[in-house]
C-alpha positions in Angstrom: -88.3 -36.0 54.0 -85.8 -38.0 55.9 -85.3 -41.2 54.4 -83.8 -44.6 55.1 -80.6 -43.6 53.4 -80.2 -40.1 55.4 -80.8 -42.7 58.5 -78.1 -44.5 57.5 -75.7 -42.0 57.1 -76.5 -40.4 60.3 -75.6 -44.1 62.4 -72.5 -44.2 60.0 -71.2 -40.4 60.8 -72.1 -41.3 64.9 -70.1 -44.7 64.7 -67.3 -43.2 62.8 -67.0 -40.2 65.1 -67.8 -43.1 68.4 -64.5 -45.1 67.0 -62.4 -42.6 66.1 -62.8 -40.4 69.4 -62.4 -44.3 71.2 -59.3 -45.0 69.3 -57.6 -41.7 69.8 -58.5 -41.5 73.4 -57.1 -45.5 74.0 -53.8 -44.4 71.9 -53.4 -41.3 74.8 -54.1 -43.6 78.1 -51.7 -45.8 76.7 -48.9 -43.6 76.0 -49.2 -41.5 79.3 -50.2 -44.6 81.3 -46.2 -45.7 80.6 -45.0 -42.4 80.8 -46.7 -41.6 84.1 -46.2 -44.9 85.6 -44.3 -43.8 88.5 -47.1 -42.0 89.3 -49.3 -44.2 89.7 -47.6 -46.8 91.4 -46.3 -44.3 93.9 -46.9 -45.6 97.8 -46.9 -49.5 98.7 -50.0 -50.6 96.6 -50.7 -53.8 94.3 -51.6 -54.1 91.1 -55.6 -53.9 91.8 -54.9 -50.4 93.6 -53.0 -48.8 90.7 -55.6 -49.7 88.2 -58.4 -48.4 90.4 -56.1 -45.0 90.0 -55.6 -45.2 86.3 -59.5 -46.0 85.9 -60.1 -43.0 88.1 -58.2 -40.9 86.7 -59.0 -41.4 83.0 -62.9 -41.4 83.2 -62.7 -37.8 84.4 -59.9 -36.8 81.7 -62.1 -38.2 79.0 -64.4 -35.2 79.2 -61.1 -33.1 78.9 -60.0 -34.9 75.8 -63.3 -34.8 74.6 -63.5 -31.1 74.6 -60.3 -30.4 73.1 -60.0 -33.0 70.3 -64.0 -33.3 69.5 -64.1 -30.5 66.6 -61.1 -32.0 65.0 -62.3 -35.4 64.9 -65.8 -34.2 63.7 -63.8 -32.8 60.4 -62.1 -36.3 60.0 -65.2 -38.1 60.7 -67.1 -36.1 57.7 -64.0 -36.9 55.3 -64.1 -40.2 56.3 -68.2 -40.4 56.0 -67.5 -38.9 52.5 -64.7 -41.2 51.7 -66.9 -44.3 52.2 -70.0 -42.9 50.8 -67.8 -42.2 47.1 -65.6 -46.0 47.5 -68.9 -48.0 48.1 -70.2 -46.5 45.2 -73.1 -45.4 47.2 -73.1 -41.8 45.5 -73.1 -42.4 42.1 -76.8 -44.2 42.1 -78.1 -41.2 44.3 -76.8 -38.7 41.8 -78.3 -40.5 38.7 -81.1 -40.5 40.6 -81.2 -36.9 40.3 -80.5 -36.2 44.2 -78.6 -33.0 44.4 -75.1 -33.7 46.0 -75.7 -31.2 49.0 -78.9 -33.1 49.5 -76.4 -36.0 50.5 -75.1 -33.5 52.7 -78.0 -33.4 55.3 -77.1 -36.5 57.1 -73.9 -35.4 57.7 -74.7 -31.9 59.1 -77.4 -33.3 61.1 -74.5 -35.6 62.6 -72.2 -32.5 62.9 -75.1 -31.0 64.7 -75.2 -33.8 67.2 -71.9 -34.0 67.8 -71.2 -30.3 68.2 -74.1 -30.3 71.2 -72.5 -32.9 73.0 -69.4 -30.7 72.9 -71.2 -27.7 74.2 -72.9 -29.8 76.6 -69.8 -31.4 77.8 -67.9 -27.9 78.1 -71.4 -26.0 79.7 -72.5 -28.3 82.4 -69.9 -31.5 83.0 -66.7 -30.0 82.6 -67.6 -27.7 85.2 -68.9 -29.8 87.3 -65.6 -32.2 87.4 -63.4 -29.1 87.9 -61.7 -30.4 90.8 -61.3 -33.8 89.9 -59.7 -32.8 86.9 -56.9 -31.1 88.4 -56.1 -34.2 91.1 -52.3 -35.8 90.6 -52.6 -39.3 89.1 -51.7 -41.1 91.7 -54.8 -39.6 93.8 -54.8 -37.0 96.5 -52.0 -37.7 99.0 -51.5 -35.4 102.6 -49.0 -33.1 102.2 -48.5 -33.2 98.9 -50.7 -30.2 98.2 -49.8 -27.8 95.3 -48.5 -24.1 95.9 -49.9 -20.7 95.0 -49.1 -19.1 91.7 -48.2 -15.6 93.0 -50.8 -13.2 91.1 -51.5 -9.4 91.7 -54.8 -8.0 91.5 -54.2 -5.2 89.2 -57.5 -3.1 90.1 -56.0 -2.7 93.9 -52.5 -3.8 94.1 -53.3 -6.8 96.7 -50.9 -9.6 96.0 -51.4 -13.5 97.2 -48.0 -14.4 96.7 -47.5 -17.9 99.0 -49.5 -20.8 100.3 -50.3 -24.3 99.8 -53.5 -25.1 98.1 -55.9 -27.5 99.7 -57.7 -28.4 96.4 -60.8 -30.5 97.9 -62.0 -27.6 100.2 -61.0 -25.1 98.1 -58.7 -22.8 100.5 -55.2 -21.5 101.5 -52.9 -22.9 104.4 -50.2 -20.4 105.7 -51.5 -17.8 103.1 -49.2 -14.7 103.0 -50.6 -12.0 101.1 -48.9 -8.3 100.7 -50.9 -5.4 100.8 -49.9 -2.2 98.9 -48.0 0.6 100.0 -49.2 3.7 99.6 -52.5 2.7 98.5 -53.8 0.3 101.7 -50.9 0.6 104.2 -48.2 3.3 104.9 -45.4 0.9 105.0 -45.0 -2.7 103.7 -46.8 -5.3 105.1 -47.3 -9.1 104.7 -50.3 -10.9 105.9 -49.7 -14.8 107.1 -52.8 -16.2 107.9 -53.3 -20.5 109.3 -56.1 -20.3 106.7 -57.2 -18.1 103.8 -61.0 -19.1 102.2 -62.4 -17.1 99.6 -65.5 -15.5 99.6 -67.3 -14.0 96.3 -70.3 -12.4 97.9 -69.6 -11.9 101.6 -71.5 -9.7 103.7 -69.9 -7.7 106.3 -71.9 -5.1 109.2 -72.0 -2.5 108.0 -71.5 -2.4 104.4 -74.9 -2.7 102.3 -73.7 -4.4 99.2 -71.5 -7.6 99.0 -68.0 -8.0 98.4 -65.5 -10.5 97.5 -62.2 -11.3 98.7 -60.8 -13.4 101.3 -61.2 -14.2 105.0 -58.1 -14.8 106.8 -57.9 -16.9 109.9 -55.1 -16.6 112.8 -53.3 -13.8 111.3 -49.8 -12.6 112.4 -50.5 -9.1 112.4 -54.2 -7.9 114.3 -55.8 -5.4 112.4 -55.2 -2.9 115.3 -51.6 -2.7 114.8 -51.5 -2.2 110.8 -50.3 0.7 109.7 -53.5 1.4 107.3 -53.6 4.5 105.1 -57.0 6.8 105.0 -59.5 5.1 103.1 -61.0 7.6 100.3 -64.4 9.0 101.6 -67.4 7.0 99.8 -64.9 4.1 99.5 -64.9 0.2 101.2 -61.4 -0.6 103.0 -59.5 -3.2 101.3 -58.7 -4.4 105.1 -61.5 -4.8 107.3 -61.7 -6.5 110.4 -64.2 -9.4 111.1 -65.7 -9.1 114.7 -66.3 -12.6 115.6 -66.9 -14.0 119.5 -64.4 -16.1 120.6 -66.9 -19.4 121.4 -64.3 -20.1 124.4 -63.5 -16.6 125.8 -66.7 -15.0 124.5 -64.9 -11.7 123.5 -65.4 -10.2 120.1 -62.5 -10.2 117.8 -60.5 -12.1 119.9 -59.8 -14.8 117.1 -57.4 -12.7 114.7 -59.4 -12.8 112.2 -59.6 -10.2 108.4 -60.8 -9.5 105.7 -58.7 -8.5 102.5 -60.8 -7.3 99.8 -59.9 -8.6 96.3 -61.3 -9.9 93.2 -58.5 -12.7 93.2 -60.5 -15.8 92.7 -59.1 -19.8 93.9 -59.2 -20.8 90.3 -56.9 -17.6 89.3 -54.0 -18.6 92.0 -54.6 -22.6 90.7 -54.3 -23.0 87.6 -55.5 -20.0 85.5 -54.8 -21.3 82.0 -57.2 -24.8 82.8 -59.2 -23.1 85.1 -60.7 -20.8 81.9 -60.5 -23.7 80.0 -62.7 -25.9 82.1 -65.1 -23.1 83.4 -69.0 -22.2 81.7 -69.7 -19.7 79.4 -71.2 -17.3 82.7 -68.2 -17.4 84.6 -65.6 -17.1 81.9 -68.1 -13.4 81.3 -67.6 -12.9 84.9 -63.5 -13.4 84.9 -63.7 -11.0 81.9 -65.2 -8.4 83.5 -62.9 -9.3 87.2 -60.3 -6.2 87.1 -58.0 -8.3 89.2 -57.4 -10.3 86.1 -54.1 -8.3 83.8 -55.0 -7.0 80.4 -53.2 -9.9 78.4 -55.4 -12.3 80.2 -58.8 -11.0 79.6 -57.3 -10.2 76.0 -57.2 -14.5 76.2 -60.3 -14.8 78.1 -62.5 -12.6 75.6 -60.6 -14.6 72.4 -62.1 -18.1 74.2 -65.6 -16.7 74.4 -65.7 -15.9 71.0 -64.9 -18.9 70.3 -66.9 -21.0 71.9 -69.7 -18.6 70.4 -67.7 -19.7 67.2 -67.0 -23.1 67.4 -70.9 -25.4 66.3 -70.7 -22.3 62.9 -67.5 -23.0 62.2 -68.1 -27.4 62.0 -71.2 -26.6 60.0 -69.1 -24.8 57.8 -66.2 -27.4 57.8 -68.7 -30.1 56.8 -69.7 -28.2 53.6 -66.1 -27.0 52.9 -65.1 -30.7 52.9 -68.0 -31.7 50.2 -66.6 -29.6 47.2 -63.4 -31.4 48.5 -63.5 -34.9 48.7 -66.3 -35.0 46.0 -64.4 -32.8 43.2 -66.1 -32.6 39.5 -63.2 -34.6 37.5 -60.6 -35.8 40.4 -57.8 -37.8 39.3 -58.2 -40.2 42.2 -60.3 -40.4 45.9 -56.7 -40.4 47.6 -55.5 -37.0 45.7 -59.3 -35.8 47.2 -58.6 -36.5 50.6 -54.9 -35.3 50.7 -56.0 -31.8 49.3 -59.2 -32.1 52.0 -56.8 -32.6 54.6 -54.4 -29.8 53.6 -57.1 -27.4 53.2 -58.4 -28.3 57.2 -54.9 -28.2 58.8 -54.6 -24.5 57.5 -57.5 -23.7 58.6 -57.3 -25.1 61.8 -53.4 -23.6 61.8 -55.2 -20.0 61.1 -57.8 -20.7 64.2 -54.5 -20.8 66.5 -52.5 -18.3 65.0 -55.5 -16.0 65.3 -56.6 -17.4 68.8 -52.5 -16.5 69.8 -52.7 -13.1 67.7 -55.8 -12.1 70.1 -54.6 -13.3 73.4 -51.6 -11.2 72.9 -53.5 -7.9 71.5 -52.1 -8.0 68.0 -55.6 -8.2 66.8 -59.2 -7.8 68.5 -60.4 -11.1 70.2 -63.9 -10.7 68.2 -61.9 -10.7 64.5 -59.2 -12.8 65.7 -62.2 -15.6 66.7 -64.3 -15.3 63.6 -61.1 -15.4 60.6 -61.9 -18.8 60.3 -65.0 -18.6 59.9 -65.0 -16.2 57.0 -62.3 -18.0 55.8 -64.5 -21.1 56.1 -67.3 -19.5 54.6 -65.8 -18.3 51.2 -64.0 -21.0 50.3 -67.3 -23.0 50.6 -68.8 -20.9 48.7 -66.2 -20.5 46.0 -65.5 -24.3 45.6 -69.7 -25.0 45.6 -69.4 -24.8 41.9 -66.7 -27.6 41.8 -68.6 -30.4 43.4 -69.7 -33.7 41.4 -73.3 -33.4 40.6 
């Protein structure tokens, strides 16, 4: 039966959480508000301009914030929920009444509950969404200024998208150069430079019955002709292949320089790879684990993040009943001396969720263990301390 006291708690733990995530998130706009500054008020713009950028910029970072900091503030906000619940002297009436302490507990794992869905629904369907504006500079898109091309290599064919400037809001490369592999796709070295690279992650080409990815190059230096191509294994697709489109002022079929370079090398992957995983839903982080254009180390890192994500609502529910035995010890010397030992116990748990999230990304342990430590770690000490609660 959920009463009016359980209803009570439950508004408590959501204001709590509500002011502390508001408090932490002001503290962070105002410290890289001054830092940033120059940013900002780059250009010739008044003072309503640059706080149209700072409010722009901040609502879509909230989400960000939001994601990273949410399942550490959840673990304050149940100290602090337990905190007032003991100093009001709310608990001791409930426990003479013969309420079990855990009992008292309910509220706030129906508010961890709460909270932990608006994380997964913030990381599954908005963060995703708000990709793109996410990455834009602070002071707003400016021409020009467009960010360059993290050279990668996809390790599955030895194609390498080395140069370029990013165009962010249609999602391509201008004067892409890209290096194709010697021996493997061309008998000497050569580097594609293309006006225009767009990638494609399910094209169809004639003559090939199932889709590929890679990207299609526009106004490219070298026609496909003249490139010194080695033989394609029999029952295999080319990594170069030609697309035969009709001039629309000529009227003559390939006649606009244009390819096709086969490779799982995604936009996000040149971007920014580390945000880009970090931003992206549960399906597509699967699918970048399964890419083989992506290096070992990094799938290592991607596989570590999906466990955790898998991890993550357990390992709050577990937090919140780790924290009870804590902050509501049988014969505690004071509520302070509670709360110091609470927070000591969280920071090393949350210390052993990086070390083991770093310990998996580099292969010193397997991403599934390296995840779900904490949670075992979690789990026993709950269970050992249950005994120690104040009943």
């Amino acid at each position: 039966m959920f009463t009016t006291f359980d209803r009570f708690l439950v508004r408590r733990f959501l204001h709590t959480f509500t002011v502390l995530f508001v408090t932490f998130y002001g503290l962070y706009c105002v410290i890289d508000a001054f830092t940033n500054a120059d940013d900002f008020t780059e250009g010739d713009v008044g003072l309503s301009e640059v706080l149209t950028r700072m409010a722009s910029y901040y609502v879509w970072q909230s989400a960000l914030v939001f994601d990273m900091t949410g399942p550490a503030l959840l673990v304050f906000t149940v100290m602090i929920s337990l905190a007032l619940m003991v100093k009001a002297g709310e608990l001791a009436p409930m426990l003479a009444a013969g309420v079990p302490t855990y009992r008292l507990a309910l509220p706030l794992l129906i508010g961890t509950g709460v909270v932990t869905g608006l994380v997964v629904a913030n990381q599954e369907l908005l963060l995703p969404a708000i990709a793109s504006k996410l990455g834009a500079p602070r002071g707003g898109p400016v021409d020009g200024d467009n960010p360059t091309v993290q050279p990668v290599e996809d390790f599955s064919s030895g194609v390498c998208v080395f140069s370029g400037q990013l165009d962010l809001a249609n999602r391509w490369i201008k004067q892409a150069e890209i290096t194709l592999p010697v021996p493997g796709v061309v008998s000497e070295l050569t580097i594609l430079t293309a006006d225009r690279a767009v990638y494609h992650p399910d094209a169809t080409l004639p003559g090939y019955d199932e889709p590929v990815a890679g990207w299609a190059l526009t106004d490219v230096n070298v026609k496909y002709e003249n490139l010194p191509l080695a033989p394609t294994p029999p029952g295999k697709v080319p990594i170069v292949l030609p697309i035969n489109r009709r001039n629309p002022a000529t009227g003559e079929a390939g006649a606009t320089s244009e390819l096709f370079v086969r490779t799982d090398i995604d936009f996000d992957q040149i971007h920014d790879e580390a945000q880009a995983a970090q931003v992206c839903g549960t399906p597509e982080l699967v699918r970048r684990i399964r890419n083989p254009a992506y290096s070992g180390n990094v799938r290592h890192s991607f596989t570590v993040k999906l466990h955790e994500r898998f991890r993550q609502p357990l390992l709050n529910l577990l937090a919140t009943l780790l924290a009870v035995p804590l902050v509501i010890r049988r014969e505690a010397r004071s509520l302070v001396v509670s709360l110091a030992i609470c927070v000591v116990v969280m920071g090393c748990l949350m210390g052993l969720m990086q070390g083991g999230q770093l310990a998996g990304s580099v292969g010193l342990l397997p991403p599934d263990f390296a995840a779900w430590l904490p949670v075992i770690v979690a789990g026993t000490l709950a269970t050992a301390l249950a005994g120690k609660v104040l009943t």
